[in-house]
C-alpha positions in Angstrom: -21.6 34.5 -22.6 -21.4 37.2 -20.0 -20.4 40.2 -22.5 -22.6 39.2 -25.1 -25.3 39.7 -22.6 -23.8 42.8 -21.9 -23.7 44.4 -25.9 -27.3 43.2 -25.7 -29.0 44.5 -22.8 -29.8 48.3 -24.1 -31.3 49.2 -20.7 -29.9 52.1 -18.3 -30.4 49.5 -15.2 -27.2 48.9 -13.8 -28.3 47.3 -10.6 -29.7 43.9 -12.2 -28.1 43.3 -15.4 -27.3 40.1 -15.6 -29.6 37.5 -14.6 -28.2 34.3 -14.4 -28.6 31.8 -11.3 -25.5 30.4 -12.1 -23.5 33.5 -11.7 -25.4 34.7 -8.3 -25.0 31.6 -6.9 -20.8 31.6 -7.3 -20.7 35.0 -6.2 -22.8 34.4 -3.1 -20.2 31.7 -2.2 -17.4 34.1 -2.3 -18.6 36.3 0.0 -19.8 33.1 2.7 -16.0 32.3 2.3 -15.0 35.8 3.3 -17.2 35.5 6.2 -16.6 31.8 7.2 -12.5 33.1 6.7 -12.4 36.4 8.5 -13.8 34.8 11.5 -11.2 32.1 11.5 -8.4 34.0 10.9 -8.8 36.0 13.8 -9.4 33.3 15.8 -6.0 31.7 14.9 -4.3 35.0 15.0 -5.6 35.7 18.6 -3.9 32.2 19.5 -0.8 31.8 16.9 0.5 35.1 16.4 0.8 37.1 13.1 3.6 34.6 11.5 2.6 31.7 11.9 -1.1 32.4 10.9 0.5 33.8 7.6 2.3 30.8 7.4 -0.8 28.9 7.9 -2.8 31.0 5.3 0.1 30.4 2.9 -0.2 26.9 3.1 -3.4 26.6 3.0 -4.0 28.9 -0.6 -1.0 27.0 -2.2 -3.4 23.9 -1.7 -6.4 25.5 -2.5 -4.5 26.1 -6.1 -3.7 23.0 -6.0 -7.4 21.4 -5.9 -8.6 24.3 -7.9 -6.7 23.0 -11.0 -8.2 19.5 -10.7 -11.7 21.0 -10.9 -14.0 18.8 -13.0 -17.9 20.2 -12.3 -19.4 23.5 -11.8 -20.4 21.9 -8.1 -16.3 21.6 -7.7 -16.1 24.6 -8.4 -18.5 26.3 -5.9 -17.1 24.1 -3.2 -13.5 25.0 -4.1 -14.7 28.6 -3.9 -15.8 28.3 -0.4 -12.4 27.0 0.7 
């Protein structure tokens, strides 16, 4: 949907070239995730040490994979995003 969006849009404006809610909306949760995350981390670094917050951060992506793959709804998916 995304690239045939692209071939169609003829315009030079690179800034806002695709307009869909949808996509804004996933992308905005990414980057609350990468705030919510790099605050944590260093949190649990400052009191764990640099293993076992690796080990922690290990653990805790193997499960996000593990939720991510029973996804059902675009809502899951946004909420999976975040954590």
């Amino acid at each position: 949907m995304l690239y045939k969006k692209e071939k169609e849009d003829r315009s030079m404006n690179q800034y806002c070239k695709f307009d869909s809610q949808m996509l804004t909306m996933f992308m905005s949760s990414l980057y609350l995730a990468a705030l919510i995350s790099s605050i944590v981390v260093s949190i649990v670094t400052s009191k764990l040490g640099g293993k076992l917050s690796m080990l922690f951060g290990g653990i805790l992506f193997c499960a996000g994979k593990i939720f991510s793959n029973s996804i059902r709804s675009k809502f899951e998916t946004f909420i999976f995003a975040i954590l």
